[in-house]
N, CA, C and O atoms as a GROMACS GRO file, in nm:
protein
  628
    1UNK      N    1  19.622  36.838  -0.661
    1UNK     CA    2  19.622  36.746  -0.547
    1UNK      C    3  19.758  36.753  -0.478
    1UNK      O    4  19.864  36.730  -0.536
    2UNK      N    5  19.746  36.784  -0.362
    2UNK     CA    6  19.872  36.827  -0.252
    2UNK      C    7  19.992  36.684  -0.258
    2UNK      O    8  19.916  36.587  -0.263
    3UNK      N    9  20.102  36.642  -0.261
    3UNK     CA   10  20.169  36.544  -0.241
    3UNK      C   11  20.199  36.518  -0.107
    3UNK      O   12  20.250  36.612  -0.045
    4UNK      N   13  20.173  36.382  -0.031
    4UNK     CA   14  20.154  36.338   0.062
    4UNK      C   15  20.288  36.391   0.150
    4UNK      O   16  20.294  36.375   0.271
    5UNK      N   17  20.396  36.457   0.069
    5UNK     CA   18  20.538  36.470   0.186
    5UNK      C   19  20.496  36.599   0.221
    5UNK      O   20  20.545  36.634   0.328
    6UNK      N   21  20.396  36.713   0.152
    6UNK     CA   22  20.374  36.869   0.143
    6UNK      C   23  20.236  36.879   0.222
    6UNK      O   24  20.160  36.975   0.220
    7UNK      N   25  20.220  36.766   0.287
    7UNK     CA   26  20.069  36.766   0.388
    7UNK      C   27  20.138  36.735   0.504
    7UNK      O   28  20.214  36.646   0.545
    8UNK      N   29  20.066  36.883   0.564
    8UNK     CA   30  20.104  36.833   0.746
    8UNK      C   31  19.915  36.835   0.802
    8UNK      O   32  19.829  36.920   0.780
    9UNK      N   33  19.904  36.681   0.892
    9UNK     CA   34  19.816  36.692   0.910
    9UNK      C   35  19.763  36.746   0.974
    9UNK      O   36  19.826  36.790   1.070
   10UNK      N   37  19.573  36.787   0.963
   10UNK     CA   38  19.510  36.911   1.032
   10UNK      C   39  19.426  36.845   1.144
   10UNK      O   40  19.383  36.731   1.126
   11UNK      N   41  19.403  36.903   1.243
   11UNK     CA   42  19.307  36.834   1.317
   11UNK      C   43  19.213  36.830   1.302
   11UNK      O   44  19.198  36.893   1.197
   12UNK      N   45  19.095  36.787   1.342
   12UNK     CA   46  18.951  36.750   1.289
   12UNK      C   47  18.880  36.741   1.151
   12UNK      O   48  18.761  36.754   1.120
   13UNK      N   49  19.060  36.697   1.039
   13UNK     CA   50  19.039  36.623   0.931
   13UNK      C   51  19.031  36.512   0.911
   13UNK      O   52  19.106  36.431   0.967
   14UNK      N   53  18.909  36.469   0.800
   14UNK     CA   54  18.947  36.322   0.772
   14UNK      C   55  19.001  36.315   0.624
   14UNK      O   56  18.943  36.362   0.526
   15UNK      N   57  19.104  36.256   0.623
   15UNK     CA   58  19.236  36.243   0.491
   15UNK      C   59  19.200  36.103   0.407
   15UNK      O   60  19.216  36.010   0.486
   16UNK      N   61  19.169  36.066   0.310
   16UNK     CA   62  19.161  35.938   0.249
   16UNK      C   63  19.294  35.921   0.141
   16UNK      O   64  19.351  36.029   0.120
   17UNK      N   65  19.330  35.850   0.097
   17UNK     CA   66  19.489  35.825   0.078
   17UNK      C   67  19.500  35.706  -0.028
   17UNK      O   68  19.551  35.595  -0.008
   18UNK      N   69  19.429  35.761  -0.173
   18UNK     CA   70  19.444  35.674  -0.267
   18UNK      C   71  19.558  35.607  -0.313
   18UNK      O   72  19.642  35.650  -0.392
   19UNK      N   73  19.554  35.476  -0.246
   19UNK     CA   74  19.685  35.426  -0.313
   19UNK      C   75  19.720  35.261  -0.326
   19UNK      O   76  19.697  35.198  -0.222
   20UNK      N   77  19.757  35.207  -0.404
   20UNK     CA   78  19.826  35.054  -0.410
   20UNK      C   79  19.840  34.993  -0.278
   20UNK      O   80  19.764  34.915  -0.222
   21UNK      N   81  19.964  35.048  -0.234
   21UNK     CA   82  20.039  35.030  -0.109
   21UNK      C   83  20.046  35.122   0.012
   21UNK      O   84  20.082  35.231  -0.032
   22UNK      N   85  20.037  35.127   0.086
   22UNK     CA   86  20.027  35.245   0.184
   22UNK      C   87  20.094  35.330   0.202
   22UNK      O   88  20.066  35.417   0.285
   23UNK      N   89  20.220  35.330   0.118
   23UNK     CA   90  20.348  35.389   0.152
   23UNK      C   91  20.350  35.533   0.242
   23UNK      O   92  20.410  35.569   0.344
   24UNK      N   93  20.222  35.616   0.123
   24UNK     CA   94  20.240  35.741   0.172
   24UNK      C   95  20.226  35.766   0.283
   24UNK      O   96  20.305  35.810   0.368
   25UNK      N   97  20.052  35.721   0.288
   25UNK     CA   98  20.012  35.686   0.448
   25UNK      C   99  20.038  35.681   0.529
   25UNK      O  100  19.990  35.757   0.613
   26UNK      N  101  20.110  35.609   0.553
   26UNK     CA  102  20.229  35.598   0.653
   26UNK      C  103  20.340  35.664   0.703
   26UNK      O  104  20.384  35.668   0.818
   27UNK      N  105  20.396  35.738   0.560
   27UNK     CA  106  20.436  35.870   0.589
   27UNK      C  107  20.448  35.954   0.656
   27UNK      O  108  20.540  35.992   0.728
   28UNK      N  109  20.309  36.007   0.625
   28UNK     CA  110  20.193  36.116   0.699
   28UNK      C  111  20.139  36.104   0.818
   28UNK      O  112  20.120  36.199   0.894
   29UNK      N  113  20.109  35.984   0.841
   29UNK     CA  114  20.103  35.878   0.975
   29UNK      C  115  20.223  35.938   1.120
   29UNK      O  116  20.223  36.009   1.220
   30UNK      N  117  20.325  35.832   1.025
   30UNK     CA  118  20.484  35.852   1.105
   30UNK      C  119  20.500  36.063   1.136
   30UNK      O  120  20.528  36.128   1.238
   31UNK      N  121  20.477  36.093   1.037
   31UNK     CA  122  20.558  36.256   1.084
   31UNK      C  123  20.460  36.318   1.135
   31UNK      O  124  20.492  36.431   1.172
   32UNK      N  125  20.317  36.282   1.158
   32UNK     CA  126  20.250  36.311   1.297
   32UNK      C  127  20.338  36.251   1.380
   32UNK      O  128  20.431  36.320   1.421
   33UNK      N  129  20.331  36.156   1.407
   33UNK     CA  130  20.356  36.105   1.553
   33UNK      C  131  20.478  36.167   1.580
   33UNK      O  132  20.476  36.216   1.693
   34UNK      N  133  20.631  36.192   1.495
   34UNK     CA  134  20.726  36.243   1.484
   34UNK      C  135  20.752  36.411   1.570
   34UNK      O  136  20.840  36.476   1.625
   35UNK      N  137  20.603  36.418   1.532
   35UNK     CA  138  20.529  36.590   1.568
   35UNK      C  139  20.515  36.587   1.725
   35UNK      O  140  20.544  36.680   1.799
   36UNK      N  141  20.465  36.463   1.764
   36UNK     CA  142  20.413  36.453   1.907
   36UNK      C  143  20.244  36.435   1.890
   36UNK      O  144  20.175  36.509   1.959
   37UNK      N  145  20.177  36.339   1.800
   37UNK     CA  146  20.037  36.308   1.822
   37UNK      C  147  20.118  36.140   1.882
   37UNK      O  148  20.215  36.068   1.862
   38UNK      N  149  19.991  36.152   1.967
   38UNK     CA  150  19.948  36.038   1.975
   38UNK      C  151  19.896  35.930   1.832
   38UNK      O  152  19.819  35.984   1.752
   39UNK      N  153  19.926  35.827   1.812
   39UNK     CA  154  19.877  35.774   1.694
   39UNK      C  155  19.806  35.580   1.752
   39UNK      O  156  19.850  35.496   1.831
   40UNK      N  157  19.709  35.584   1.682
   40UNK     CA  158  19.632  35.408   1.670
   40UNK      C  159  19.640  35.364   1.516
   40UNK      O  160  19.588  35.413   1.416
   41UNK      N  161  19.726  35.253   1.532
   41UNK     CA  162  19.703  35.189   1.404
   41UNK      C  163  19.581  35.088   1.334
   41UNK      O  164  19.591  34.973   1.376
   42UNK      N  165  19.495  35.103   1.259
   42UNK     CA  166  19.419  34.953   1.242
   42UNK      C  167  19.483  34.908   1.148
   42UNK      O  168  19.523  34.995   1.072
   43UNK      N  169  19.520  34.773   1.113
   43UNK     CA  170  19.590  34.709   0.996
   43UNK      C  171  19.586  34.602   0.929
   43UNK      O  172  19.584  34.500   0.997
   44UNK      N  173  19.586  34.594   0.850
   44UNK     CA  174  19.555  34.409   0.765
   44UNK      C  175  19.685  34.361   0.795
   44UNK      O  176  19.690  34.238   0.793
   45UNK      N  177  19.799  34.420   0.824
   45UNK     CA  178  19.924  34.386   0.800
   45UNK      C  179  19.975  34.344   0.946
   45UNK      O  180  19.971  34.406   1.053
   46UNK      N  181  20.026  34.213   0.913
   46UNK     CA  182  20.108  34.156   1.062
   46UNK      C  183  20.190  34.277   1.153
   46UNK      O  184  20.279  34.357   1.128
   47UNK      N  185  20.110  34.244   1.268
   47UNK     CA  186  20.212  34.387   1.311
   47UNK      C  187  20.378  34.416   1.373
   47UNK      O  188  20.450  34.509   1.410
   48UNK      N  189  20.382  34.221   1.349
   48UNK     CA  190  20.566  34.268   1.409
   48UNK      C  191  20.651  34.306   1.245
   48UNK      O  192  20.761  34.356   1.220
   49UNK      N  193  20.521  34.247   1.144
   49UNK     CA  194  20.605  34.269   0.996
   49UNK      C  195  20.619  34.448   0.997
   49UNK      O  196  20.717  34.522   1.001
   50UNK      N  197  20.446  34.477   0.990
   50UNK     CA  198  20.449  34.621   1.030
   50UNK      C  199  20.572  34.719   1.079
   50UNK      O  200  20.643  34.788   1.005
   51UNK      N  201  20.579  34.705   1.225
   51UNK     CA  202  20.728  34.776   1.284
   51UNK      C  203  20.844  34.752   1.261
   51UNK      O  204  20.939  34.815   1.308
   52UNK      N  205  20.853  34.623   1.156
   52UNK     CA  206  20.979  34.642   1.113
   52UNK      C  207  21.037  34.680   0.965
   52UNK      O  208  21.149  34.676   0.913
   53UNK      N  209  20.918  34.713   0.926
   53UNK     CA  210  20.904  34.856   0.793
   53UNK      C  211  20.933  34.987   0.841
   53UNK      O  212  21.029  35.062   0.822
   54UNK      N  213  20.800  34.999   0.927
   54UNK     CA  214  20.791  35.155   0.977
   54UNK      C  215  20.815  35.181   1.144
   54UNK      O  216  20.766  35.096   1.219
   55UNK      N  217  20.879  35.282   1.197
   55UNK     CA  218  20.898  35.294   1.264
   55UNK      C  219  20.808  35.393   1.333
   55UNK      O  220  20.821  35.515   1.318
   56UNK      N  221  20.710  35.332   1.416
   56UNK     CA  222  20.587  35.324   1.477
   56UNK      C  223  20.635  35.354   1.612
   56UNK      O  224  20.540  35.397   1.678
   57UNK      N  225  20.726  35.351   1.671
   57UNK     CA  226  20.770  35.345   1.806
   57UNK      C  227  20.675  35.248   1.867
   57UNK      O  228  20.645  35.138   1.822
   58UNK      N  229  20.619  35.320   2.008
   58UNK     CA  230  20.493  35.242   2.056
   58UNK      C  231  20.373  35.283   2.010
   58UNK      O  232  20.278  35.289   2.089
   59UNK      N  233  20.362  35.307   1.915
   59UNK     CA  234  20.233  35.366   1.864
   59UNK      C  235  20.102  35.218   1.911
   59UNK      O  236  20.141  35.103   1.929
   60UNK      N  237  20.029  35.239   1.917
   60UNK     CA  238  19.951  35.079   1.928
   60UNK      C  239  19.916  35.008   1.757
   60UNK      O  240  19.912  35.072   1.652
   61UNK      N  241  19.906  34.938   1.765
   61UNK     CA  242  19.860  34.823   1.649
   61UNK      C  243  19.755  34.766   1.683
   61UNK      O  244  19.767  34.704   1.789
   62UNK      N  245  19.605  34.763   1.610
   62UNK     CA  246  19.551  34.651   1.620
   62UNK      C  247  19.520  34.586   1.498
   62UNK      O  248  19.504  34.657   1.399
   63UNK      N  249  19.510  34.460   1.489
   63UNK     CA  250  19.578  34.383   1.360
   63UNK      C  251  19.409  34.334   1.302
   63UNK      O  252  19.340  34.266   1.378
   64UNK      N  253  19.369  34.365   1.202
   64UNK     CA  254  19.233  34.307   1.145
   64UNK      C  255  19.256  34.174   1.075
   64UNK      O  256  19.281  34.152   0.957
   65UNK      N  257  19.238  34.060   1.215
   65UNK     CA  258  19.228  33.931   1.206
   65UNK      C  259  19.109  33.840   1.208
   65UNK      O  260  19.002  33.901   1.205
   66UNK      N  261  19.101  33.742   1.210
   66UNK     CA  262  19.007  33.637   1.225
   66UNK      C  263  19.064  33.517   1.305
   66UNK      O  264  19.012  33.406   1.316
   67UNK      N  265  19.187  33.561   1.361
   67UNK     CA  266  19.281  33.463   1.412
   67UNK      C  267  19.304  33.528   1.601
   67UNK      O  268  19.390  33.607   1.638
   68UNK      N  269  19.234  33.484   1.658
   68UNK     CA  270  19.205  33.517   1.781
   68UNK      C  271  19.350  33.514   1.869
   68UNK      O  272  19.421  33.414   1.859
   69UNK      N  273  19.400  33.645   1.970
   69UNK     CA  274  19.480  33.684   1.979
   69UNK      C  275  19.502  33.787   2.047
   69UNK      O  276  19.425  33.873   2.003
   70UNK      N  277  19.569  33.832   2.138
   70UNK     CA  278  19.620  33.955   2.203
   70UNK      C  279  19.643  34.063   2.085
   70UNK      O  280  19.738  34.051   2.007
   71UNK      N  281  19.567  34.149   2.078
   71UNK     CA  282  19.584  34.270   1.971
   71UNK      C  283  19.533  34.269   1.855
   71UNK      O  284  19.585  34.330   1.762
   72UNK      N  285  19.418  34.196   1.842
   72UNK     CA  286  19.342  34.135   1.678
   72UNK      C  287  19.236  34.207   1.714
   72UNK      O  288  19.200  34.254   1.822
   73UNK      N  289  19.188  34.209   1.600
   73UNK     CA  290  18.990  34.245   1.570
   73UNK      C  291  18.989  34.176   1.484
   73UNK      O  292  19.071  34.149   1.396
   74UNK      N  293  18.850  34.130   1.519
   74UNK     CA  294  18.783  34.005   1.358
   74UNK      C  295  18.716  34.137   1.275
   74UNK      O  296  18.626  34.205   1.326
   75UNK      N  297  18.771  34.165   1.139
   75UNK     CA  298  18.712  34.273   1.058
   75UNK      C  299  18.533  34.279   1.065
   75UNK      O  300  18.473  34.372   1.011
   76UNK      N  301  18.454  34.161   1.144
   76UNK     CA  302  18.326  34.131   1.149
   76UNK      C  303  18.288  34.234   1.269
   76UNK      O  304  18.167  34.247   1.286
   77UNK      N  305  18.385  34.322   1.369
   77UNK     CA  306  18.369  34.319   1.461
   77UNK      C  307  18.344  34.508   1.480
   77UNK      O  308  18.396  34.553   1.581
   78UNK      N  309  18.291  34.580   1.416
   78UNK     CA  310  18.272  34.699   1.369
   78UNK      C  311  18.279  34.767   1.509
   78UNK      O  312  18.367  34.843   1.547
   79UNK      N  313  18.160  34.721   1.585
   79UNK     CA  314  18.127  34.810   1.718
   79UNK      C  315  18.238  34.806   1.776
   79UNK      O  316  18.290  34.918   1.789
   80UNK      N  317  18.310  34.698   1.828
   80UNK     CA  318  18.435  34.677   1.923
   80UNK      C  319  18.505  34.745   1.870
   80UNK      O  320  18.562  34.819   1.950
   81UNK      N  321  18.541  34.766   1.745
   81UNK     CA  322  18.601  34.883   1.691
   81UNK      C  323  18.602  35.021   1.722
   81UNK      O  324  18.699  35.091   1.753
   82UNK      N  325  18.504  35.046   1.712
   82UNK     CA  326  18.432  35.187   1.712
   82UNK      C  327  18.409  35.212   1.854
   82UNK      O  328  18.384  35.330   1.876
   83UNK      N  329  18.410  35.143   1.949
   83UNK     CA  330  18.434  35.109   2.111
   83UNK      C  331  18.606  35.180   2.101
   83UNK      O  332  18.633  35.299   2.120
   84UNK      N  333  18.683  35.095   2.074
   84UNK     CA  334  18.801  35.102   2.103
   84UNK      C  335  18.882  35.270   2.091
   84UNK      O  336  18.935  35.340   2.178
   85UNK      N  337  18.857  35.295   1.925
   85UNK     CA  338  18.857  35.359   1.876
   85UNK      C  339  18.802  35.524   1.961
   85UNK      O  340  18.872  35.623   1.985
   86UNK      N  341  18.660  35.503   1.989
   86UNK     CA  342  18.654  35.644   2.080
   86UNK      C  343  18.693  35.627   2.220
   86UNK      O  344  18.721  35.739   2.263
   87UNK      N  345  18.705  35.555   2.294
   87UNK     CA  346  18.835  35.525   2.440
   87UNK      C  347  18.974  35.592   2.366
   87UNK      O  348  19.050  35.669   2.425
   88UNK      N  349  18.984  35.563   2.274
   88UNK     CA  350  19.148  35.641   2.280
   88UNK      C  351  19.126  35.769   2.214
   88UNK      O  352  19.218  35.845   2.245
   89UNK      N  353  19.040  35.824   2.133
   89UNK     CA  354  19.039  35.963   2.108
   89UNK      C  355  18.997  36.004   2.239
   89UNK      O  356  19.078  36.082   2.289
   90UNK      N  357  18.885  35.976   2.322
   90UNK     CA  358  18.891  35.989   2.475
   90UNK      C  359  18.976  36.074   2.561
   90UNK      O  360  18.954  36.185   2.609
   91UNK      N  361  19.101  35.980   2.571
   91UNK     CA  362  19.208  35.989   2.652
   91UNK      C  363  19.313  36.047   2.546
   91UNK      O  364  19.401  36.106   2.610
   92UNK      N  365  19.339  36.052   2.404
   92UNK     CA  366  19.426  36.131   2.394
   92UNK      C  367  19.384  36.259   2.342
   92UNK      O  368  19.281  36.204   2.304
   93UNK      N  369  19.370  36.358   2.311
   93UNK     CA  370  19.326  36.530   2.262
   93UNK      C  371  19.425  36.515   2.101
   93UNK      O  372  19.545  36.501   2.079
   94UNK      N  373  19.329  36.524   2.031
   94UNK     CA  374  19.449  36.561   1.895
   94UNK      C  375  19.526  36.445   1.832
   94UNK      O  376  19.610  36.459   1.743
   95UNK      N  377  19.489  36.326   1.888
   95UNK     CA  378  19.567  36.190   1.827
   95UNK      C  379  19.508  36.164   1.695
   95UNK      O  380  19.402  36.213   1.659
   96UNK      N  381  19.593  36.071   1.613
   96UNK     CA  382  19.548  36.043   1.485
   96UNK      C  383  19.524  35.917   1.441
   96UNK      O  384  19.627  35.853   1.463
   97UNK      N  385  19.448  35.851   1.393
   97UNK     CA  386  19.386  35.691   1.384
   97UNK      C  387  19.422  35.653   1.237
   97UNK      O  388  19.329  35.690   1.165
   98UNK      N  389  19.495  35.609   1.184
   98UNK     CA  390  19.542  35.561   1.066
   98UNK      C  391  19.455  35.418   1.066
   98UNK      O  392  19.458  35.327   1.149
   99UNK      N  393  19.375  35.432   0.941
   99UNK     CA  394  19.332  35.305   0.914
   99UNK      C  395  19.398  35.225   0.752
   99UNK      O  396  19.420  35.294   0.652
  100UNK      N  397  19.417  35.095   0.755
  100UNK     CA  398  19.511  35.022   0.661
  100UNK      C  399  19.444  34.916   0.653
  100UNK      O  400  19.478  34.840   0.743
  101UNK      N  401  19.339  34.862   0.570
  101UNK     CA  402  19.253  34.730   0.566
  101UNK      C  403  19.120  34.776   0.555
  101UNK      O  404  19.034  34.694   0.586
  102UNK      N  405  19.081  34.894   0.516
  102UNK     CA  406  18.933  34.874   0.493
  102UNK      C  407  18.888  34.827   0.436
  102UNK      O  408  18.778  34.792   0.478
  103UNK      N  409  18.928  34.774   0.276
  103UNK     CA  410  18.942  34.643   0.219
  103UNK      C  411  18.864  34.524   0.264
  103UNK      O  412  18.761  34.462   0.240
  104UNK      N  413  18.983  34.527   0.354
  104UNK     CA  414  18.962  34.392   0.435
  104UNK      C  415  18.766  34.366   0.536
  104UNK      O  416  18.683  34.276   0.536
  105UNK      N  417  18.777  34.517   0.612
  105UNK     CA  418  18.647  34.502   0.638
  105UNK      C  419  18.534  34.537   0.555
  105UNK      O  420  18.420  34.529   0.600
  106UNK      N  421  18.554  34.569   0.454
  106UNK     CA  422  18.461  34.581   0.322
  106UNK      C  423  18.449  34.428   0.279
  106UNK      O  424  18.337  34.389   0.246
  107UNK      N  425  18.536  34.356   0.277
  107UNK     CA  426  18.528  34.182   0.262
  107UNK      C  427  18.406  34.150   0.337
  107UNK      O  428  18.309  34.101   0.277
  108UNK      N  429  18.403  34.175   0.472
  108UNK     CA  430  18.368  34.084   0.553
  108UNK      C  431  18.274  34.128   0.612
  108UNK      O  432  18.228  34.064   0.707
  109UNK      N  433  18.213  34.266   0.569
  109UNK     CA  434  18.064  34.345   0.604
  109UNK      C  435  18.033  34.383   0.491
  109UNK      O  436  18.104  34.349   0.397
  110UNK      N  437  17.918  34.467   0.470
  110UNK     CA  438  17.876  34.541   0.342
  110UNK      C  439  17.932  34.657   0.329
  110UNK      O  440  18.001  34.693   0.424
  111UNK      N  441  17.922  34.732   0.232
  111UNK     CA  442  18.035  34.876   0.215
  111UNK      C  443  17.921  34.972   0.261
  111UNK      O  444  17.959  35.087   0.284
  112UNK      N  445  17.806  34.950   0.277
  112UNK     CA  446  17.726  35.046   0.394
  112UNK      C  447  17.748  35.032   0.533
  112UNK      O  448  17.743  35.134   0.602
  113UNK      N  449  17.774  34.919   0.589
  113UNK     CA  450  17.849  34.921   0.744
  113UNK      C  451  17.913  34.946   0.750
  113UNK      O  452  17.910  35.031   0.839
  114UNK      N  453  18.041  34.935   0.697
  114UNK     CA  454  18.148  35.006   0.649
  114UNK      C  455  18.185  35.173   0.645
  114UNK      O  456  18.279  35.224   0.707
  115UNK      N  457  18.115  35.227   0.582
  115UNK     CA  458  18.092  35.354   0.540
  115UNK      C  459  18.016  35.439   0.624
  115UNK      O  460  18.035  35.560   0.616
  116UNK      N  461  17.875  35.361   0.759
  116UNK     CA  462  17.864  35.430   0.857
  116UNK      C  463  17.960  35.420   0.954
  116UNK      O  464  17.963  35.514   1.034
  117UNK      N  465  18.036  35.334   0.969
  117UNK     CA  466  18.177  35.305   1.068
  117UNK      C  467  18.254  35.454   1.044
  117UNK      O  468  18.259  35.538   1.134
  118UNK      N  469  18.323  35.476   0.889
  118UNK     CA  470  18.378  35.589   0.878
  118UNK      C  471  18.286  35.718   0.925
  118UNK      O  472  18.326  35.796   1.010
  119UNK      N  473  18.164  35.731   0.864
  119UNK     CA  474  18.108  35.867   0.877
  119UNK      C  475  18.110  35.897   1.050
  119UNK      O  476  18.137  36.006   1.101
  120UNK      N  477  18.074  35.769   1.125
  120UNK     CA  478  18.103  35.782   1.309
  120UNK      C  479  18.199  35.876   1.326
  120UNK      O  480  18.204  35.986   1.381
  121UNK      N  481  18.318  35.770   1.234
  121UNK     CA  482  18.417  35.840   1.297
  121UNK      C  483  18.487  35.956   1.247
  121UNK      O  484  18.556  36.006   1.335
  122UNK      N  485  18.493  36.011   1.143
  122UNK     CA  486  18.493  36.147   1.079
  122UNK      C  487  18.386  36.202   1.202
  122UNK      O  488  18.419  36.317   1.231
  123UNK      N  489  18.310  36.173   1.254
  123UNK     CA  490  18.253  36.282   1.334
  123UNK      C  491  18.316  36.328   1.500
  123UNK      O  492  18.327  36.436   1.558
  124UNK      N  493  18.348  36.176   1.538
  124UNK     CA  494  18.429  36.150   1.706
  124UNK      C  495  18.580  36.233   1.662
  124UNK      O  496  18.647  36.266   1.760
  125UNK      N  497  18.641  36.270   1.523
  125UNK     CA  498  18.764  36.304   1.486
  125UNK      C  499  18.783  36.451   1.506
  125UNK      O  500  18.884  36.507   1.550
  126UNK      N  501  18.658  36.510   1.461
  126UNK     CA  502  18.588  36.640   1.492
  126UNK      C  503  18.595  36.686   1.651
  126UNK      O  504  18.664  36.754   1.727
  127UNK      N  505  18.501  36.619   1.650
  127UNK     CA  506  18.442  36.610   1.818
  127UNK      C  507  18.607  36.636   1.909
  127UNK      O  508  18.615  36.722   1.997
  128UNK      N  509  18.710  36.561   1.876
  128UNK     CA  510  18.810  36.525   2.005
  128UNK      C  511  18.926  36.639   1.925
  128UNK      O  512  18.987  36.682   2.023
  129UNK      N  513  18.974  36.694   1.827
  129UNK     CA  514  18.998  36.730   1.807
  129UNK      C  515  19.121  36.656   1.725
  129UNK      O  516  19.228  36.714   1.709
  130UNK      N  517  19.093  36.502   1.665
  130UNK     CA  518  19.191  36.437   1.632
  130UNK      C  519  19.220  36.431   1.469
  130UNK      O  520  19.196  36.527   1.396
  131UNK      N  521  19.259  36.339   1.435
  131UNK     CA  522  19.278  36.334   1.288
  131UNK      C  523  19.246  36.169   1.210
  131UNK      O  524  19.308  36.073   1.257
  132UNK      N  525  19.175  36.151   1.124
  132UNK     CA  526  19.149  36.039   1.083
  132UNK      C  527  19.207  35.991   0.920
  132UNK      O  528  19.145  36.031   0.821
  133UNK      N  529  19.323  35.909   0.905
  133UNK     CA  530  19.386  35.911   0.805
  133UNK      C  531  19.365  35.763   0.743
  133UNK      O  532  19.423  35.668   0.795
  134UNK      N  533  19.285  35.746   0.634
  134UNK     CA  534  19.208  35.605   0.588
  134UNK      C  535  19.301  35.587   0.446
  134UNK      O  536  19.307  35.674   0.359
  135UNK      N  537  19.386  35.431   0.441
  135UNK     CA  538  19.414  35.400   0.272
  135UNK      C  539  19.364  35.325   0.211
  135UNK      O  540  19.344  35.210   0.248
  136UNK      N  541  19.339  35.360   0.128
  136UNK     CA  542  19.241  35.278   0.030
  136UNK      C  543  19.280  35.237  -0.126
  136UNK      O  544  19.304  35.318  -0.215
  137UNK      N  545  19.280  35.116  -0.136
  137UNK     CA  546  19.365  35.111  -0.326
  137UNK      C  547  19.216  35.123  -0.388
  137UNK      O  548  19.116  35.055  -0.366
  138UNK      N  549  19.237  35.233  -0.471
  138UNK     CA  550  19.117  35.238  -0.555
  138UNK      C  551  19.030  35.176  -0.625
  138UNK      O  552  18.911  35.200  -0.646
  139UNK      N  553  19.127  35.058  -0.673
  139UNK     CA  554  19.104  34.952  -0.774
  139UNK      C  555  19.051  34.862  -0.693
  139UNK      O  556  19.113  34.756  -0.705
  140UNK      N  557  18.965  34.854  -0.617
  140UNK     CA  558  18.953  34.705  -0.539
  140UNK      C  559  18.775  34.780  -0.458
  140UNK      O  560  18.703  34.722  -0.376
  141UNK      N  561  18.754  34.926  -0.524
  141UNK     CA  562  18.615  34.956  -0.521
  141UNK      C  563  18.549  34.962  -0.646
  141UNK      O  564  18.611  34.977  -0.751
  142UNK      N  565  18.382  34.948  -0.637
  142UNK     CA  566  18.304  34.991  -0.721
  142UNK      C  567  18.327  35.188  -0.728
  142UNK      O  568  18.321  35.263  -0.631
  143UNK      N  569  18.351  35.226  -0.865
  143UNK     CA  570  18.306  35.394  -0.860
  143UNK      C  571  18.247  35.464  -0.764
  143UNK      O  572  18.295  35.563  -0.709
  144UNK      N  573  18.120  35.404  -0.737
  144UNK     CA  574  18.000  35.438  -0.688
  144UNK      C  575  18.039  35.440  -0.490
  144UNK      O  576  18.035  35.526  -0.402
  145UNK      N  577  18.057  35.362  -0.493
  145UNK     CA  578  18.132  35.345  -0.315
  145UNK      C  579  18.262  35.404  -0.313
  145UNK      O  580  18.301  35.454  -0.208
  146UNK      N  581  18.346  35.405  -0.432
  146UNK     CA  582  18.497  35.490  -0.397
  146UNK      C  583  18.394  35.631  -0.357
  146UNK      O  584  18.341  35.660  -0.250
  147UNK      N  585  18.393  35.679  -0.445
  147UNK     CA  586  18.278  35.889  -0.459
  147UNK      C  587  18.210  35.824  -0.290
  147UNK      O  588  18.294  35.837  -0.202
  148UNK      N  589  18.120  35.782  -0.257
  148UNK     CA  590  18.080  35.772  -0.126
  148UNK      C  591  18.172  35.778   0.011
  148UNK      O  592  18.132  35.835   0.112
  149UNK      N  593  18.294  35.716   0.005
  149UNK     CA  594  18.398  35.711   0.083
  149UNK      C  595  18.490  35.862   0.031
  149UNK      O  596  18.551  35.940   0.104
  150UNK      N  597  18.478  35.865  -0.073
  150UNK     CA  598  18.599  36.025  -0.102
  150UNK      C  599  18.513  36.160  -0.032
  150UNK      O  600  18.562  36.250   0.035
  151UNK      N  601  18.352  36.137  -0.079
  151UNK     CA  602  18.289  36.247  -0.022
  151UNK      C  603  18.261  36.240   0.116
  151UNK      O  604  18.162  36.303   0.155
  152UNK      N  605  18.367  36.137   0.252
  152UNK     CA  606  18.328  36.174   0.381
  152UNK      C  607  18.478  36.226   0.427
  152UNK      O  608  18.502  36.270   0.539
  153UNK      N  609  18.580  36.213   0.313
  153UNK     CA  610  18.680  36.293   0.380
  153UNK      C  611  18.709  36.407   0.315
  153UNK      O  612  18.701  36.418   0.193
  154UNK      N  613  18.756  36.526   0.416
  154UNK     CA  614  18.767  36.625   0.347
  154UNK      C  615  18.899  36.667   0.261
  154UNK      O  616  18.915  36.772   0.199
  155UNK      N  617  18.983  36.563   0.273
  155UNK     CA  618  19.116  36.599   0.199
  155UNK      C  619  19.086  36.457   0.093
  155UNK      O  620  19.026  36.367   0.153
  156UNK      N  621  19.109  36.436  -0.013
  156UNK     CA  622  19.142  36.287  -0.088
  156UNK      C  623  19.283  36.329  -0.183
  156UNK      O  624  19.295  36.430  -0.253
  157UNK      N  625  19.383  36.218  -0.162
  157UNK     CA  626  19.474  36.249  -0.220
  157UNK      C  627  19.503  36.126  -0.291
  157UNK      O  628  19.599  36.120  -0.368
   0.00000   0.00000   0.00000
């Protein structure tokens, strides 16, 4: 299994990113954008806490809330997602969508809505020529749904 500093990302991959904390993720995230992608963040994580961890530049943030707000999604809110989400592969060629909270929308939908949300978009990632980079702490799935989510990306690290 490749170490997250020895991966440069590929286009019309989708990367899943076993881990606790996002650290790597983010990483891999940051030295795209570093590269010159365009990057969209989704995140469980406050996003002024966010940028002042990682240095995101203007990358966008949208924050997976329930707390209504300039720059939130209610994790209930899949389509608006998946709306948003292909508008900016759209308009950018080759950008990369870091997702951080699937967790969170696994809370608050079933891990089959969930899991057609990803397979969409593993396909629009293809399609635009972008990159789709998902973290996930292992420990917080059933076996059976981790293997379902590992077998829609083609890298799992």
């Amino acid at each position: 299994m490749p170490k997250p500093e020895e991966v440069r990302l590929e286009r019309t991959y989708a990367y899943l990113v076993r881990e606790k904390k996002p650290d790597r993720a983010y990483a891999m995230f940051i030295d795209a954008i570093e590269r010159g992608a365009k990057g969209y963040c989704i995140t469980r994580t406050y996003p002024p806490k966010l940028r002042s961890k990682h240095d995101l530049g203007q990358t966008p943030i949208l924050w997976l809330s329930n707390v209504r707000m300039e720059g939130t999604i209610r994790p209930k809110d899949l389509e608006e997602l998946s709306v948003t989400l292909d508008k900016f592969l759209s308009a950018d060629e080759g950008g990369v969508i870091m997702i951080d909270g699937l967790e969170y929308m696994i809370t608050n939908n079933d891990f089959s809505t969930v899991l057609k949300l990803v397979q969409s978009l593993r396909d629009h990632v293809a399609l635009k020529n972008a990159v789709l980079l998902i973290c996930i702490n292992p420990l917080t799935l059933d076996p059976h749904n981790l293997k379902l989510l590992e077998e829609e990306a083609d890298v799992v690290m």
